[in-house]
N, C-alpha and C positions, 0 to 999 in steps of 0.2 A: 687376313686369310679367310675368314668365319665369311664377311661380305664377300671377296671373291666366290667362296664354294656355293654361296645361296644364289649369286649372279648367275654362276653356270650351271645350276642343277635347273633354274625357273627357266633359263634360254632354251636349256633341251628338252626340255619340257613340253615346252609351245614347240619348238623344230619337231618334235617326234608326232606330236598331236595333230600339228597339217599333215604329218605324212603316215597318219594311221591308217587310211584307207588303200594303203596301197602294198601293204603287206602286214602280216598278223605278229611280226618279227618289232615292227614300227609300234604296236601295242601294248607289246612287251617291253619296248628300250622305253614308251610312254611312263608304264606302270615301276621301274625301276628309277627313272628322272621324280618321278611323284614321290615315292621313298625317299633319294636323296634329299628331295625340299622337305619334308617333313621333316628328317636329322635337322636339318638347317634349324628350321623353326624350333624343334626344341633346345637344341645349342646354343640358338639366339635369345632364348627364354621368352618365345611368342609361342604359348603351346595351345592356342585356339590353333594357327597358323597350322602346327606340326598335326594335330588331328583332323583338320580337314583334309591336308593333305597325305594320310597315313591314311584315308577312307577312299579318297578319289585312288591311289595307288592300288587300293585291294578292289575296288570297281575294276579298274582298266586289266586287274591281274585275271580276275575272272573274267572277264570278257575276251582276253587274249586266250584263257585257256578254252573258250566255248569255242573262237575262230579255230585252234589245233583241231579241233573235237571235228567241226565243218568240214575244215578241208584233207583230215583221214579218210573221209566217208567218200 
């Protein structure tokens, strides 16, 4: 079950990542799939794995929150 959830959290991962440019929503299910793989990684007890992806996940979170910020304006 630990290998299926890491299969599907890194698939949406990359799916949400082609489709960041095309809505700021896409950046955000990005930044939440980045989260879920870092669980992964520490569950898995690869915990290089779970903090780089626990970094990229807060990259994408602030970056989703600056596109919000954009298109208020």
């Amino acid at each position: 079950m630990l290998t299926l959830f890491g299969a599907v959290a890194v698939t949406l991962m990359m799916l949400f990542y082609a489709l960041e440019s095309r809505s700021p929503w896409f950046t955000l299910l990005f930044a939440l799939s980045c989260f879920a793989s870092s669980a992964y990684g520490w569950l898995a007890g690869t915990w290089p794995f779970g903090v780089i992806e626990l970094i990229w996940g807060g990259i994408a979170a602030y970056k989703w929150r600056g596109r919000m910020r954009g298109a208020a304006t």
